[in-house]
N, C-alpha and C positions, 0 to 999 in steps of 0.2 A: 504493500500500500504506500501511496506518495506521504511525505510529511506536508502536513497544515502547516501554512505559513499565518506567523503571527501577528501581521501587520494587518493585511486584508482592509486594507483603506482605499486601492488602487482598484477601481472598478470598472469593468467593463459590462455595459447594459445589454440586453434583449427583448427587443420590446415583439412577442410574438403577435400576429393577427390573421385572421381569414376574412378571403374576398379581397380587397382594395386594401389602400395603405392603411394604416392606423388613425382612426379617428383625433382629428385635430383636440390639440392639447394632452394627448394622451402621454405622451413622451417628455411632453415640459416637464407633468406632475410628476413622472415615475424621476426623472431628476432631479425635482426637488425634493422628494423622498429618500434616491440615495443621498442628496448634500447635506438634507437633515440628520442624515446616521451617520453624518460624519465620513462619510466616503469621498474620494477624488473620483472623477468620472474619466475613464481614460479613453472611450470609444463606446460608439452606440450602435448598436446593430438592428434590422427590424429581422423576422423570420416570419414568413408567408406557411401558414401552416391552415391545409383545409383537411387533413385527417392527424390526426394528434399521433405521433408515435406514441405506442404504448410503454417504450422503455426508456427515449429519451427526452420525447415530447418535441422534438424538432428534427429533421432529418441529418441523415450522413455529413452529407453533401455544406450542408450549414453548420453542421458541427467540427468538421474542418475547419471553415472560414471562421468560426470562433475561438477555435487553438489557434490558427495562425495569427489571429489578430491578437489573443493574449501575448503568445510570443511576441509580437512587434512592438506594443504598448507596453507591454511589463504589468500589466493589470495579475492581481493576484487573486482577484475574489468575481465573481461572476452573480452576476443579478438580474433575476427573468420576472421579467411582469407580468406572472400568470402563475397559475398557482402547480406547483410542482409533487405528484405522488412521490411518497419514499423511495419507490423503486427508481422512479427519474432521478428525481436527486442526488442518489446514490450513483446510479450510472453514469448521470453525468459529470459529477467530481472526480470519476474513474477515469475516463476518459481525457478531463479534460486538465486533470491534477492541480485544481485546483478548490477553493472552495466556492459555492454555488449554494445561494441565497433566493429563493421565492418571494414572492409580492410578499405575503403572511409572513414570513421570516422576518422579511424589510420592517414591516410594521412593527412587529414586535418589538424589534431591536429598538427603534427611535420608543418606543412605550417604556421601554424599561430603562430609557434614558432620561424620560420627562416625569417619572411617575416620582413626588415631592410627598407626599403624605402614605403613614404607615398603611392607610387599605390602599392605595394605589398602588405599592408595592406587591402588597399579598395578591391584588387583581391582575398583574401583569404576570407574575411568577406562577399564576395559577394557570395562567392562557400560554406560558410559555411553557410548562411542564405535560399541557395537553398537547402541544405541538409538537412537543418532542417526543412521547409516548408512542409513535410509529415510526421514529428515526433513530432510534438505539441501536440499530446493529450496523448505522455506517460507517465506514470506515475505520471499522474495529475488529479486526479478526480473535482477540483473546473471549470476545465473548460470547464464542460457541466450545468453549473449552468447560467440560464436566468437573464437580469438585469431588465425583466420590471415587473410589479406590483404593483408599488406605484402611488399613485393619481396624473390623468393626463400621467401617463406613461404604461397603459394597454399594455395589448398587449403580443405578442410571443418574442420581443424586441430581443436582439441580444444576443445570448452564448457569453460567454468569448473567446470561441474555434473564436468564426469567428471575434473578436474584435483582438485578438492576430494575428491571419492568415491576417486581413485589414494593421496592424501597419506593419507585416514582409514586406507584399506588398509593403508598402511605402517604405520602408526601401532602397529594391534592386531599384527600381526604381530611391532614391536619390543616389545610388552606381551607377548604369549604368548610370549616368547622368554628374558623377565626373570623373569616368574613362571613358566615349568617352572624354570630355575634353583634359584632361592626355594625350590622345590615338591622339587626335589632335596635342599636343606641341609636342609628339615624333615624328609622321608624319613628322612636319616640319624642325627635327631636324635632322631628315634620308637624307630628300632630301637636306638638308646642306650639309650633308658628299657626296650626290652623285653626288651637285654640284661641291666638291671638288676633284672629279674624284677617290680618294681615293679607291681602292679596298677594299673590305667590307669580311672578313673572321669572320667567329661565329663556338667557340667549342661547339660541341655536345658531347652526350654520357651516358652513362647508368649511373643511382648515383651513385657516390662514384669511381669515373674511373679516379679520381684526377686532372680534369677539371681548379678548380682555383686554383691548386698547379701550372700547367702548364701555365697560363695566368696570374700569378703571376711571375712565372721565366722569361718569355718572356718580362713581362711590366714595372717591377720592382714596380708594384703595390704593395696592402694590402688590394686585395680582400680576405674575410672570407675565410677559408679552413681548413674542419677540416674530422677526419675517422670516417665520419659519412654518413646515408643518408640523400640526401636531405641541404647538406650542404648552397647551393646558391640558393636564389629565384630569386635574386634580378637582372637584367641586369648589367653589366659593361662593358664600353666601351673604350678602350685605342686608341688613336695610337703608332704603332712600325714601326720602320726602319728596313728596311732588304735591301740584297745588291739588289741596282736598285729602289729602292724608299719606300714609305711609305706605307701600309695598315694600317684599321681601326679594330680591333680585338676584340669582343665581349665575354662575359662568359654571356652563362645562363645556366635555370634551369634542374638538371639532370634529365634523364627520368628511367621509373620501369615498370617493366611487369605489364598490366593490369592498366593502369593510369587511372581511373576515367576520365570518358568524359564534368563533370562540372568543373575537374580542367582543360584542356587543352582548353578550350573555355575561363576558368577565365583569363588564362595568354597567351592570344591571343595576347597580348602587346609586352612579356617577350618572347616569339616565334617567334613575327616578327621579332627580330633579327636574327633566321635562318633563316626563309621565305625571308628575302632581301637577303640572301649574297650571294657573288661572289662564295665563296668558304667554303664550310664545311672541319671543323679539326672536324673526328670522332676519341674520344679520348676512347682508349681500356687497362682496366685493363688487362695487358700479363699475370699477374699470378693468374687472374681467371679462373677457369675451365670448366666454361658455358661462356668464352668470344665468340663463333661462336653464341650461342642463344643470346646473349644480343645484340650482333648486330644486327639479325635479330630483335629484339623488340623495337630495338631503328631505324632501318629503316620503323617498320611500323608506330610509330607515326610521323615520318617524312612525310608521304605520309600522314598521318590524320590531319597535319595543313598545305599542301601544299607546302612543302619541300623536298618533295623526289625524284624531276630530278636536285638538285641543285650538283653541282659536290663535290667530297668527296674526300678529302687527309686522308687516315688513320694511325692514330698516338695508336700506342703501349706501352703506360706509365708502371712507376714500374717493368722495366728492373731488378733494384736492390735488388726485391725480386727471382730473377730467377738465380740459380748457373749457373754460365760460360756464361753467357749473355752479351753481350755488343750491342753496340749502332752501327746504321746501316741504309743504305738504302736500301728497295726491290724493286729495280725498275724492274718495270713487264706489260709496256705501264701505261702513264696519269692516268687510270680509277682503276690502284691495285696498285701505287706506294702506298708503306707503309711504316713508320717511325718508329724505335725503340730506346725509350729513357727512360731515368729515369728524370722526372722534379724536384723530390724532390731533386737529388741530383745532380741536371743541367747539366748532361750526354746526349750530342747527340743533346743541343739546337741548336748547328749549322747546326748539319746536319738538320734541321729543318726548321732553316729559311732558308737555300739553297734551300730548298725541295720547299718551301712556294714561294721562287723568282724565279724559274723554273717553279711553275705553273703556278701561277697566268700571267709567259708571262713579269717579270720584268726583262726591260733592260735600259739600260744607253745610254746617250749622251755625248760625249766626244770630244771635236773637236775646233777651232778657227772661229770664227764668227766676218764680219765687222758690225759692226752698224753704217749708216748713221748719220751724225747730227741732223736729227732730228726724231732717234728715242729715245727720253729721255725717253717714258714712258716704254717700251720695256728692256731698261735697268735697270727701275726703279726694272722692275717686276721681272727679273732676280738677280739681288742683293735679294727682297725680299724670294725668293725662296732659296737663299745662292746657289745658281749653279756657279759664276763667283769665277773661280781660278787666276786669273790674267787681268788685263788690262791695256791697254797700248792707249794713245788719241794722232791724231794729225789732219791734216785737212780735212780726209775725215770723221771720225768720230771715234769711239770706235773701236777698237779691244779686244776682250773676249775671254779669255781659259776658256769653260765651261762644267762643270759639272754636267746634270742633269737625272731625269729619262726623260726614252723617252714621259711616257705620259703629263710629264708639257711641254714637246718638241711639241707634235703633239697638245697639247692646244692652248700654243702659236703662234705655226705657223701656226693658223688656222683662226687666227684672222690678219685684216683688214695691221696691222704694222709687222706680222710676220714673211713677208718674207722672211726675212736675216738666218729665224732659218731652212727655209728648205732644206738648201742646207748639214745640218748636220744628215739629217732622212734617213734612207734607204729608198731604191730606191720606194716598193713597198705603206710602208706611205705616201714618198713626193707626190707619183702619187695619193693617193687617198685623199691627202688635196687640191691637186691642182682640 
């Protein structure tokens, strides 16, 4: 067997397709996927393939011209944009002495390089131990070598192969045991925010569509963000004020044509953030030239983790790269309003949150309220809430100039002491708390 070289930074791509050349853009992103992992790209090949070899997945004939072209470029690591069975994989490392990396490979590697918090970790290691669970025997010849033999140990005793495939087993098993955990305290941490009525917004969007650039301008956060794919694994969760109250605002992880079905089951965690929310911000690079396909790519994995009837605000990022562009509403009914902004250079965040407090249905309470003597606790809740702009007490009890959203309004008055707050609700609220 050849020696793995351990550099494997020098890469030479293969972008296979059938029919005609490879659909535009397809080769930009599989290069910005290897640059993301940190690879040099040393030569790019396409491979015309309309019956799939079953052992190499690309024919003879081409697989020559990708030795010769290693050989000439000095590339040490091979990278195929498409997804490669163990047996391909194996044979063509054989061949090609080198080592040979699949789309799902590719991804991994940049995930296990972004992944910043301790379940990120367990999620990536867990989807990277399922991937490897049918590539254990390449390029390893000691692991069909038997342990039994010696006196008192007879017997057909177990390969290395099924000793290594027992331990991986264990492995995943103490992984899925740490993450339902994890997957428990977030649970409990969700139903916190939904007991605090808080509407729940989560940015979506294709990678690199400038997601925590945007949830960074919004939060005055220092979530990671950088021009890269795959920049955020990691969930982050802010609250922000916009006019009429507070929403709960989420960044997660960017989506890519063809997402590996063991990564989007690994970060079923890091998804439940759009799976719960009130409202989706679909975040769209404007100055990409495939931004109608990436939409649609990023609406189907929506419907693949159970997000796809969640309602969508669509947000237009990197205005700034677009001559004569500026910042704007298209309002075209609730279901196409859309938003044009530049986040990086905090262009149009207003008209954003206006957007955000128009959908979501955020309105305010505004008005003079008596409070009894004895509702102290009513009051108490009010100061806590910071809604009281003035007060003024004498013998019937408090009088309150308050300021709040309507829904700590309609909480309030819902409860047992809140009657005093309904006579500030519109008409069709007050009747349906009563």
């Amino acid at each position: 067997m050849f020696e793995r070289s351990r550099k494997g930074e020098h890469a030479l791509l293969i972008q296979p397709h059938a029919g005609g050349p490879p659909g535009e853009g397809v080769f930009e992103e599989f290069r910005e996927l290897a640059r993301s992992a940190g690879a040099t790209v040393a030569a790019e090949l396409t491979a015309k393939i309309d019956r799939p070899n079953p052992a190499i997945l690309i024919g003879t004939g081409k697989l020559e011209e990708v030795k010769a072209a290693c050989e000439a470029t000095g590339a040490d690591l091979v990278l195929v944009n498409h997804t490669l069975s163990p047996v391909q994989e194996r044979n063509l490392e054989r061949a090609l002495e080198r080592r040979v990396v699949d789309r799902t490979g590719l991804i991994l590697d940049i995930f296990s390089q972004r992944a910043r918090s301790a379940e990120g970790k367990l999620q990536v290691e867990l989807a990277q131990l399922k991937h490897m669970a049918t590539r254990l025997v390449r390029g390893w010849t000691h692991l069909e070598r038997q342990r039994g033999g010696s006196i008192g140990l007879r017997g057909p005793g177990e390969t290395q192969l099924e000793t290594d495939r027992r331990l991986l087993q264990k492995r995943v098993d103490v992984l899925q045991k740490r993450l339902e955990k994890v997957e428990v305290q977030h649970t409990q941490m969700r139903r916190a925010r939904v007991r605090s009525e808080l509407p729940r917004v989560a940015l979506v969007g294709y990678t690199n569509a400038g997601k925590s650039t945007l949830f960074n301008a919004l939060t005055g956060a220092d979530a990671y963000a950088a021009d890269k794919l795959f920049a955020t694994l990691d969930p982050t969760v802010r609250r922000i004020e916009l006019p009429g109250g507070g929403v709960v605002l989420a960044d997660t992880v960017g989506f890519v044509r063809d997402l590996p079905h063991d990564l989007v089951a690994a970060f079923r965690s890091t998804l439940s953030e759009a799976r719960e929310a009130d409202l989706l911000l679909h975040v769209i690079d404007a100055d990409d030239p495939l931004r109608d396909e990436r939409i649609g790519q990023v609406d189907e994995v929506l419907q693949e983790i159970g997000a796809g009837e969640i309602p969508q605000l669509t947000v237009f990022n990197k205005i700034d790269r677009i001559e004569g562009a500026s910042a704007r509403i298209d309002q075209r009914g609730d279901e196409r309003t859309a938003v044009w902004l530049s986040a990086r250079d905090g262009i149009g965040l207003d008209l954003l949150r206006q957007a955000l407090g128009d959908r979501l249905g955020l309105q305010r309470v505004v008005g003079e309220v008596l409070l009894p003597t004895d509702a102290g606790r009513l009051r108490a809740r009010l100061h806590a809430l910071d809604a009281v702009r003035g007060e003024d007490h004498d013998a019937d009890g408090w009088r309150l100039q308050l300021d709040l959203p309507i829904a700590d309004a309609l909480r309030l008055a819902a409860q047992d002491d809140g009657a005093p707050l309904r006579s500030l609700l519109p008409i069709p609220e007050a009747e349906a708390v009563d």
